[in-house]
C-alpha positions as YAML, in Angstrom:
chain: A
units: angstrom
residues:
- id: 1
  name: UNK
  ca: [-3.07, -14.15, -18.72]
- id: 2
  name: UNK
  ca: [-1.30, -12.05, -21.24]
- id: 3
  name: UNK
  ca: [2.28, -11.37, -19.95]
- id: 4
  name: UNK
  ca: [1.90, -7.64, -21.47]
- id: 5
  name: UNK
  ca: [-0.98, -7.16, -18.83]
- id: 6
  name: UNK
  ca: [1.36, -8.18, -15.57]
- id: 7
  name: UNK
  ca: [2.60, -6.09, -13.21]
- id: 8
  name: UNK
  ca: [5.90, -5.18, -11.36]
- id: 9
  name: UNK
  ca: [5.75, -4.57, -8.11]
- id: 10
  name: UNK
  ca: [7.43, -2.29, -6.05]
- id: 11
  name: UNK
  ca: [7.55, -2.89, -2.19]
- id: 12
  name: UNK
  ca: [8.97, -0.12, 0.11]
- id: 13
  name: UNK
  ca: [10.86, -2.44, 3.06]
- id: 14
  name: UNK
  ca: [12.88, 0.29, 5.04]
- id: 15
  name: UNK
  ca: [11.48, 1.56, 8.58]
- id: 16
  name: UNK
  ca: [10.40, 5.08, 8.81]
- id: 17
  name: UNK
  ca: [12.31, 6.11, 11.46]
- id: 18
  name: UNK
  ca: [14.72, 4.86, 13.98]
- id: 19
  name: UNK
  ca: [13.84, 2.53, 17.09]
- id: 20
  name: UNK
  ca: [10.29, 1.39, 14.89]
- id: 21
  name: UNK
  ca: [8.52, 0.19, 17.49]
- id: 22
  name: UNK
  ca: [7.60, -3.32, 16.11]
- id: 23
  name: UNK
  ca: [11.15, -3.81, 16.06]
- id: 24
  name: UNK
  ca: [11.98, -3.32, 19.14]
- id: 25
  name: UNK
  ca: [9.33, -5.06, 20.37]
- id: 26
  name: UNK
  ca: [10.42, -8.30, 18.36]
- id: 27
  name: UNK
  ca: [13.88, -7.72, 18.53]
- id: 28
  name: UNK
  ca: [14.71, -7.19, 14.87]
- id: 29
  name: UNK
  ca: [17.13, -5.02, 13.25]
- id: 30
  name: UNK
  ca: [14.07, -3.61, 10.96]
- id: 31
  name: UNK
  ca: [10.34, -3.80, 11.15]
- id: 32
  name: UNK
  ca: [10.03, -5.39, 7.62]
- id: 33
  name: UNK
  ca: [11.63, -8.17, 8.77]
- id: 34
  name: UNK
  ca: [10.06, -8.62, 12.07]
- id: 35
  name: UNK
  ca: [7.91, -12.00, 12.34]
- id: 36
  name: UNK
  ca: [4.20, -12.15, 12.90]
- id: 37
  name: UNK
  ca: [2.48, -15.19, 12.90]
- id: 38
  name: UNK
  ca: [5.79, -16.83, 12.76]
- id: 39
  name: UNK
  ca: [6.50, -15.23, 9.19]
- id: 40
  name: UNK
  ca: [8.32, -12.13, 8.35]
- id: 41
  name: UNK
  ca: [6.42, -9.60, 7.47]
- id: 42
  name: UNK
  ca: [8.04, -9.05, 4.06]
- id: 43
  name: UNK
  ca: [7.82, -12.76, 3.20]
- id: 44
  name: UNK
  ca: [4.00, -13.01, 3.29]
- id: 45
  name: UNK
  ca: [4.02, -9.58, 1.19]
- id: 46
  name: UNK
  ca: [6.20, -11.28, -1.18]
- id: 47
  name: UNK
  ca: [3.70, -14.60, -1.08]
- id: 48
  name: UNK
  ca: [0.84, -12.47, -1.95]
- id: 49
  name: UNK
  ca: [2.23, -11.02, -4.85]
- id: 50
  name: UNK
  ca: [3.17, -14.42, -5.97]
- id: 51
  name: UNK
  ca: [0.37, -16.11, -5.62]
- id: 52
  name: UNK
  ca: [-1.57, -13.37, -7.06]
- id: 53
  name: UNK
  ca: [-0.90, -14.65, -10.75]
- id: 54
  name: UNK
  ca: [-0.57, -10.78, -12.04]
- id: 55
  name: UNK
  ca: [2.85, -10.08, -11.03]
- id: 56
  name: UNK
  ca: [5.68, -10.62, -12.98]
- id: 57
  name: UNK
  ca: [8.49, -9.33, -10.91]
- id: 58
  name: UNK
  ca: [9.36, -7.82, -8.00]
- id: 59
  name: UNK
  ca: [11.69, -4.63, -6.86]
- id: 60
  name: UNK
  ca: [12.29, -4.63, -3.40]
- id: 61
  name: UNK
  ca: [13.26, -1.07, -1.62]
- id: 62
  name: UNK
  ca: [15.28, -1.80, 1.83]
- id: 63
  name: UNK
  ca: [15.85, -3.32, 4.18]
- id: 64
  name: UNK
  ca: [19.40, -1.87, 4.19]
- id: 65
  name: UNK
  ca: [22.25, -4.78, 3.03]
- id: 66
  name: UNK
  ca: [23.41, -4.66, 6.72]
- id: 67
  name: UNK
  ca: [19.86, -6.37, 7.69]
- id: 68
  name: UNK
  ca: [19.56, -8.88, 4.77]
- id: 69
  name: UNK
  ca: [21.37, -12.00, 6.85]
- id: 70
  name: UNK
  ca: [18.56, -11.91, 9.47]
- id: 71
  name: UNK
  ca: [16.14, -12.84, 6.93]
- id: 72
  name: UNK
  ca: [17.61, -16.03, 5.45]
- id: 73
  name: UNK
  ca: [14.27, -16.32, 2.77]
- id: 74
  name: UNK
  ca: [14.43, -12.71, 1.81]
- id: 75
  name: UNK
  ca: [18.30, -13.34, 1.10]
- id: 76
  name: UNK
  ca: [17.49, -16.17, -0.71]
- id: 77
  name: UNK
  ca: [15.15, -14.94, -3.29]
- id: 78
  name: UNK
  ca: [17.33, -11.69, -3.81]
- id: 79
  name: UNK
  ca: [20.04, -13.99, -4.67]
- id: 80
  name: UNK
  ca: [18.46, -16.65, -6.79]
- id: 81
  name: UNK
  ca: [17.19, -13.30, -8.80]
- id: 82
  name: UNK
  ca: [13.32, -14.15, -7.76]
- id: 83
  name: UNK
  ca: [13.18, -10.30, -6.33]
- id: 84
  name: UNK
  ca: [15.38, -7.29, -7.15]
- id: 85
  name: UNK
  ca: [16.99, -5.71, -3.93]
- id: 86
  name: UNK
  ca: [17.70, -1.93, -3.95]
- id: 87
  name: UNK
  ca: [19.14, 0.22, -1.30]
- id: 88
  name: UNK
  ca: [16.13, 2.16, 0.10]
- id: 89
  name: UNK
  ca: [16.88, 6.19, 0.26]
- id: 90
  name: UNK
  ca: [15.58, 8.88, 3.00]
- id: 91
  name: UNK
  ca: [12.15, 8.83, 2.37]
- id: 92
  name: UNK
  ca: [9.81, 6.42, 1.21]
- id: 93
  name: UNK
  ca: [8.68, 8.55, -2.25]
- id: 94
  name: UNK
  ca: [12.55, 8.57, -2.88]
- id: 95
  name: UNK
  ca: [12.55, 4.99, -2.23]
- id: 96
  name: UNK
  ca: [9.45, 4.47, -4.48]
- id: 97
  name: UNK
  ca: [11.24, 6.49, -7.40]
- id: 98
  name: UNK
  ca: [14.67, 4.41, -6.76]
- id: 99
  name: UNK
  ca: [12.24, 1.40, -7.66]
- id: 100
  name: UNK
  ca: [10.45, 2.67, -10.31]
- id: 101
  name: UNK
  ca: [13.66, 3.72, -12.04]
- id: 102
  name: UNK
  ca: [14.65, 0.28, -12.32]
- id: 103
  name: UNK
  ca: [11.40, -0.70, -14.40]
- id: 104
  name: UNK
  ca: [10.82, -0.36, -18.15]
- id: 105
  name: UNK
  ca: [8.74, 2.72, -18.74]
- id: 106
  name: UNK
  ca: [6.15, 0.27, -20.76]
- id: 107
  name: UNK
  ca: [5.43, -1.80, -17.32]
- id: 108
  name: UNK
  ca: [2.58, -1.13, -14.95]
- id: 109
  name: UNK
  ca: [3.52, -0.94, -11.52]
- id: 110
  name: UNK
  ca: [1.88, -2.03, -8.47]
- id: 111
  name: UNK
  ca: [3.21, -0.19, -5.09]
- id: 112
  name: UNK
  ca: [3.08, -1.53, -1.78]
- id: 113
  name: UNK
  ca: [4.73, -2.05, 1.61]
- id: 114
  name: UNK
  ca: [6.00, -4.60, 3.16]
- id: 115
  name: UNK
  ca: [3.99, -3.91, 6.59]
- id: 116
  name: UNK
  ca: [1.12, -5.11, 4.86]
- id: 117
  name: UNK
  ca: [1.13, -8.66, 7.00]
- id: 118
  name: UNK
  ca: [-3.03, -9.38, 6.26]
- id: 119
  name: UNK
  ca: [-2.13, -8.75, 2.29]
- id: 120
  name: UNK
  ca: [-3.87, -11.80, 0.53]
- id: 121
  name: UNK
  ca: [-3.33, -13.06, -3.26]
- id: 122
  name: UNK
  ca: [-7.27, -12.40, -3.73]
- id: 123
  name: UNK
  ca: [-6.59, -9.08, -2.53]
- id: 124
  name: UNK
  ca: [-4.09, -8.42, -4.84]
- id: 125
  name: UNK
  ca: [-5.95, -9.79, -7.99]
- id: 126
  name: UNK
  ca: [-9.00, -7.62, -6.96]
- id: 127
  name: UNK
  ca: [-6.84, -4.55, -6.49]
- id: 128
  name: UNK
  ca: [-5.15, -4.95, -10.13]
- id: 129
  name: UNK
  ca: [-8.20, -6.42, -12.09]
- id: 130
  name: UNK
  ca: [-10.30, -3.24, -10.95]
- id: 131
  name: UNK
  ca: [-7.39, -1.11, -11.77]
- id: 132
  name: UNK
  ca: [-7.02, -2.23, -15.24]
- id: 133
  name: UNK
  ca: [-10.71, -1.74, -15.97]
- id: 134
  name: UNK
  ca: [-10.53, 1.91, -13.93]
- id: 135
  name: UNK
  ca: [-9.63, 3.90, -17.13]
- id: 136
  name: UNK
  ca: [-7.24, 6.05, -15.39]
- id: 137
  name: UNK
  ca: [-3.15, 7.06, -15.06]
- id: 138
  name: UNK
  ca: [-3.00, 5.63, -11.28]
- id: 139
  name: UNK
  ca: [-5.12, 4.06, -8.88]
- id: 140
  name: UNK
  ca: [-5.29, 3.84, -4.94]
- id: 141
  name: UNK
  ca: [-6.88, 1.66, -2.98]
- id: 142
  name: UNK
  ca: [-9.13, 2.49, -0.23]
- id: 143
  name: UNK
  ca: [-11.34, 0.57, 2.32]
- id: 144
  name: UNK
  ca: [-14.68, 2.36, 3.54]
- id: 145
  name: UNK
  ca: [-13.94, 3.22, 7.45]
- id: 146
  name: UNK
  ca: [-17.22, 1.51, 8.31]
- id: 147
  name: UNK
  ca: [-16.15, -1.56, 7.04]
- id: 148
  name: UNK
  ca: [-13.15, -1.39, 9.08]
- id: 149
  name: UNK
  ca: [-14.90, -0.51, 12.08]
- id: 150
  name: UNK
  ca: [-17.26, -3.28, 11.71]
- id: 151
  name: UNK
  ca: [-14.55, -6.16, 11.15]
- id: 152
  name: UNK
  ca: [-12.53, -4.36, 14.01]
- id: 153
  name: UNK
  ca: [-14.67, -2.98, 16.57]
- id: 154
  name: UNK
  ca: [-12.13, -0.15, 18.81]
- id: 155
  name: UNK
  ca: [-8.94, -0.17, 16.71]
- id: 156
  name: UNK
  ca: [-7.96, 3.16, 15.35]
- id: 157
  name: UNK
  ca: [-7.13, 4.01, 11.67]
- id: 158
  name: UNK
  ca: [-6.24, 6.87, 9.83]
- id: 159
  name: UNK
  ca: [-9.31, 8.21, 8.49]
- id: 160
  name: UNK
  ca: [-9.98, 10.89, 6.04]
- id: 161
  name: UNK
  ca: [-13.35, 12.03, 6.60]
- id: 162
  name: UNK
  ca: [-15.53, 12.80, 3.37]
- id: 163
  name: UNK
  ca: [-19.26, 13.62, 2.51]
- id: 164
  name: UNK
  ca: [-19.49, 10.25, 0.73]
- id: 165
  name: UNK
  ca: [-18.24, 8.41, 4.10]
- id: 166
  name: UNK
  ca: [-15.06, 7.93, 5.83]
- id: 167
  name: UNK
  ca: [-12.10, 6.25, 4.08]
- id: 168
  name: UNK
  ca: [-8.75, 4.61, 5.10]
- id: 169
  name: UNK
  ca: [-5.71, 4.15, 2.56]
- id: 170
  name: UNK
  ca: [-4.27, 0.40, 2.13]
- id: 171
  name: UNK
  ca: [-0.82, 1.22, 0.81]
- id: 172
  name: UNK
  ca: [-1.76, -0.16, -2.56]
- id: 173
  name: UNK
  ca: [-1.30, 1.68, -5.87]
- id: 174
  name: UNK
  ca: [-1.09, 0.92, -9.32]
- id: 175
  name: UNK
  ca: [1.12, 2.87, -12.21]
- id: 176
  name: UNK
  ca: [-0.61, 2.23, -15.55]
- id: 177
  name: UNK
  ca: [1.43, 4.63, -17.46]
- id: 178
  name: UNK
  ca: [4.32, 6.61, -17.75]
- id: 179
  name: UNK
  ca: [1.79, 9.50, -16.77]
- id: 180
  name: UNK
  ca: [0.93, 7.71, -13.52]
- id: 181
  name: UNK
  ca: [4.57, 7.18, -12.07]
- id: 182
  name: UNK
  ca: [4.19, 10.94, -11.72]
- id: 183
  name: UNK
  ca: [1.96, 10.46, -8.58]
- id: 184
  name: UNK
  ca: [5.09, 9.96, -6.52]
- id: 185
  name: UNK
  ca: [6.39, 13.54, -7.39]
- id: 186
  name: UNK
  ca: [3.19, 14.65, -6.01]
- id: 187
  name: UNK
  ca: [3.64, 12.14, -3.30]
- id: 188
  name: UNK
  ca: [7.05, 14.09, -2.16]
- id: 189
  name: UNK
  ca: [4.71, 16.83, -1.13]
- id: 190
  name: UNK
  ca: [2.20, 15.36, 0.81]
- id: 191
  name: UNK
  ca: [4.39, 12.36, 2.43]
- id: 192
  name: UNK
  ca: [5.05, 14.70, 6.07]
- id: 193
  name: UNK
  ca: [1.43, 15.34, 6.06]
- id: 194
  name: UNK
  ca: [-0.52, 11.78, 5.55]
- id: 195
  name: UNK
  ca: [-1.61, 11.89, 9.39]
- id: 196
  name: UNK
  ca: [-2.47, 15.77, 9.52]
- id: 197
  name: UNK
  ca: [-5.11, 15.34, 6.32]
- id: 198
  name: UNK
  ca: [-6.37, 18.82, 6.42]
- id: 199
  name: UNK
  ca: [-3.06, 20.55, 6.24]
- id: 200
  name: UNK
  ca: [-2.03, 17.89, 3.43]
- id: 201
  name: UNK
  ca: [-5.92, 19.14, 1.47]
- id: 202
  name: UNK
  ca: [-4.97, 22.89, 2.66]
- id: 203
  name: UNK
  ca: [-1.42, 22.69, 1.33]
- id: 204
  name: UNK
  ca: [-1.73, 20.72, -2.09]
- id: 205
  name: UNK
  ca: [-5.15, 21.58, -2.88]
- id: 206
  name: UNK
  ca: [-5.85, 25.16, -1.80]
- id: 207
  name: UNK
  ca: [-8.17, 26.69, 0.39]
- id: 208
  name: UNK
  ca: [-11.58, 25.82, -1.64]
- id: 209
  name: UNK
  ca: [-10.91, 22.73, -1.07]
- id: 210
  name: UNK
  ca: [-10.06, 22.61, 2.38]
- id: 211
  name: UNK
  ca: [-12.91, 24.18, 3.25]
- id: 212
  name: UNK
  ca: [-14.91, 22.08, 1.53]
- id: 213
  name: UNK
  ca: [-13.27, 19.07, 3.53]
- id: 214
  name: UNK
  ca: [-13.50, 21.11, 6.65]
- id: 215
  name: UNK
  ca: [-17.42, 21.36, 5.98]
- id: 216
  name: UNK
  ca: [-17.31, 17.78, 5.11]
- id: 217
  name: UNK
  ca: [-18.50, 18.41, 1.38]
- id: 218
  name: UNK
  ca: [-15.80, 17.46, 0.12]
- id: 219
  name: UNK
  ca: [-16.17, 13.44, -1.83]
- id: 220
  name: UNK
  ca: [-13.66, 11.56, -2.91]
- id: 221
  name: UNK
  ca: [-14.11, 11.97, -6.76]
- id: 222
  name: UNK
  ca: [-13.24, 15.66, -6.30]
- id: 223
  name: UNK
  ca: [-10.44, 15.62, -4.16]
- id: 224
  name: UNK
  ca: [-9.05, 13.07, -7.19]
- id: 225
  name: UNK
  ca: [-10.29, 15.49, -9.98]
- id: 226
  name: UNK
  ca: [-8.61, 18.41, -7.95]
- id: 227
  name: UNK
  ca: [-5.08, 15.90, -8.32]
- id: 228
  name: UNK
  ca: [-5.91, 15.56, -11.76]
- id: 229
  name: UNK
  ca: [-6.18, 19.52, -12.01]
- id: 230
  name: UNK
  ca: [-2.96, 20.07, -10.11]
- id: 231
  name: UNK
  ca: [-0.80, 16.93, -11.81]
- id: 232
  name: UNK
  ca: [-2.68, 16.14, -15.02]
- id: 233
  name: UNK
  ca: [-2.79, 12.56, -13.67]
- id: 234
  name: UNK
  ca: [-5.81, 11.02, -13.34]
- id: 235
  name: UNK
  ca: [-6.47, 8.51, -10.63]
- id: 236
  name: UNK
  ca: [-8.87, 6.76, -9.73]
- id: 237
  name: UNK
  ca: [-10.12, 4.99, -6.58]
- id: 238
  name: UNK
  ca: [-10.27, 1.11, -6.05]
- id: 239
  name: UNK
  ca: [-12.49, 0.66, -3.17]
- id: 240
  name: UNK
  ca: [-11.36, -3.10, -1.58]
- id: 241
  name: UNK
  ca: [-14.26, -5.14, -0.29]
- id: 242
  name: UNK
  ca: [-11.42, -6.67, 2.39]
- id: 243
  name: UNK
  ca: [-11.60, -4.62, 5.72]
- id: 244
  name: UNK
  ca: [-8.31, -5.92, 6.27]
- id: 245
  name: UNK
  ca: [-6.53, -4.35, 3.75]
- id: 246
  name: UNK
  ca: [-7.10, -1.03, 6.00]
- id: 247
  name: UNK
  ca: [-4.44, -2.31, 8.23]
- id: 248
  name: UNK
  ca: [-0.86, -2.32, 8.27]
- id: 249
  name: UNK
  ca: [1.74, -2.41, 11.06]
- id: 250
  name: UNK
  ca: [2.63, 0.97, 12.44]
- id: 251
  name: UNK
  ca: [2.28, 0.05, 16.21]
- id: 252
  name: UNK
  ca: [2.05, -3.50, 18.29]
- id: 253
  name: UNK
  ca: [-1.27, -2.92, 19.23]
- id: 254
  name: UNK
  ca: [-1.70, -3.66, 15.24]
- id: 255
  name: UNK
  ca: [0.80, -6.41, 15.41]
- id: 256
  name: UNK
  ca: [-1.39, -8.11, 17.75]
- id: 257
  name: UNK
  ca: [-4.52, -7.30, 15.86]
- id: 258
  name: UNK
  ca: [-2.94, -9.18, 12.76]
- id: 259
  name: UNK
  ca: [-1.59, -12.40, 14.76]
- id: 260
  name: UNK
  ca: [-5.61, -12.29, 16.25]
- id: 261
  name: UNK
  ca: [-6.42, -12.32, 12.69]
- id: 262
  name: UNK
  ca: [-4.04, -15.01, 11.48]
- id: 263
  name: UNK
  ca: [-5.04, -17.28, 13.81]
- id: 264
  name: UNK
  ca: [-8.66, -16.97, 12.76]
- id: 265
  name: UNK
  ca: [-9.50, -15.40, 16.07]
- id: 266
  name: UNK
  ca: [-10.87, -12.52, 14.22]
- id: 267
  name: UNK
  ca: [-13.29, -13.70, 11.52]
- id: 268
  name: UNK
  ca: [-13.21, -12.55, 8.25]
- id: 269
  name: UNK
  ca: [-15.50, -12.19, 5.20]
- id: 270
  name: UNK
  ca: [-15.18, -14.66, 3.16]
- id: 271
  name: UNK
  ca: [-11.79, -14.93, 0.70]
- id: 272
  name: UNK
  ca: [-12.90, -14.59, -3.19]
- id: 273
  name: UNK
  ca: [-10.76, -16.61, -5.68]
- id: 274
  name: UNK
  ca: [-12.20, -13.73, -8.73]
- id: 275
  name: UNK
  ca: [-12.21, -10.54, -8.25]
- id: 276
  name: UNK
  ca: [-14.79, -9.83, -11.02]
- id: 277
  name: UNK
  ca: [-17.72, -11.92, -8.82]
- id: 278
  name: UNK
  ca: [-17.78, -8.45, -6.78]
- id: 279
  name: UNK
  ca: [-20.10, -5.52, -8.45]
...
């Protein structure tokens, strides 16, 4: 692969708030850090975009400095130079800008979090490879809510409800422009809304369009083409034939769901080495 076409990543590793509750639970000074599966978190973040084969470097947001020496690997990759460390801010957009500022403009950027314990190289290369070829500014990745449903019958996700079907965010996102990075401005806006979707539609997109999503005619391309209207950034979804990519660790009933998963109690479809073998 061309080295012009890799990405940077930037992952956001600071908890939200104080007393996270996978944290406490595991008795870690922050919830990126916090094992599962006997593996930090972070560290199998940091594997997947490794052993993804489209990412060039790495920009880590957080943990604070004070909670680097309970990870020994993290420590040990920041210092060796095989990730960039930076002080996360107060927010996770400011964080995500406090990365992106220390990227060259000409890079596209890949955004994640380090919560994201079921991330997969495969997952990675499929997310990127169908962003490339997406045409757009910025991409996000979603997972249909039926897919998740079916893979994990009785777990709860955040759903935003659409006319073309139910979809759940995965905390990936790619920059492929300068234009693009702009999605995090937009992101300041929306961050204190992402579990109250109907204010965040009512507030950002005006009251067409929230009524549209309250009818449930609202699809997925327009919401997007009503960001492009707002932002003139155009993104594009990346839907993610992985069900786990849906999940991340917000709570230790999800915790448990990904150790289940880990240690194949939960099957899985079947991991793809190429992305492209997937219409």
């Amino acid at each position: 692969m061309n080295k012009t076409d890799q990405f940077t990543a930037v992952v956001l590793a600071a908890d939200r708030s104080a007393n996270d509750p996978i944290a406490v639970k595991t008795g870690m000074a922050c919830k990126a850090i916090a094992p599962v599966g006997g593996t930090p978190m972070i560290i199998r973040v940091l594997d997947a975009l490794e052993g993804s084969g489209m990412v060039k470097a790495i920009v880590v947001c957080g943990p604070p400095a004070s909670v680097l020496p309970d990870c020994p690997e993290l420590e040990k990759r920041i210092s060796c130079g095989r990730v960039l460390w930076v002080p996360n801010l107060d927010s996770p957009s400011r964080s995500a800008n406090s990365g992106l500022a220390q990227i060259d403009q000409g890079s596209p950027v890949l955004l994640t979090t380090a919560d994201h314990a079921l991330l997969t190289p495969s997952i990675v290369r499929y997310f990127l490879s169908k962003s490339q070829a997406a045409g757009g500014d910025a991409t996000v990745g979603v997972v249909k809510h039926e897919d998740v449903a079916a893979a994990f019958p009785g777990v709860k996700r955040t759903v935003i409800r659409l006319r073309d079907g139910g979809v759940c965010g995965c905390n990936l996102y790619a920059f492929l422009n300068p234009r693009g990075r702009g999605l995090v401005l937009f992101w300041q806006r929306a961050e204190d809304l992402r579990k109250r979707p109907w204010l965040l539609i009512g507030q950002v997109f005006g009251i067409i369009t929230v009524l549209s999503y309250l009818l449930g005619l609202l699809t997925i391309d327009r919401g997007l083409k009503t960001v492009a209207a707002k932002t003139g950034i155009l993104v594009r979804p990346v839907f993610l034939p992985y069900p786990q990519a849906g999940v991340d660790v917000d709570k230790v009933e999800d915790m448990l769901l990904v150790e289940s998963v880990l240690a194949g109690e939960v099957p899985l479809a079947r991991e793809r080495t190429d992305p492209h073998d997937i219409a």
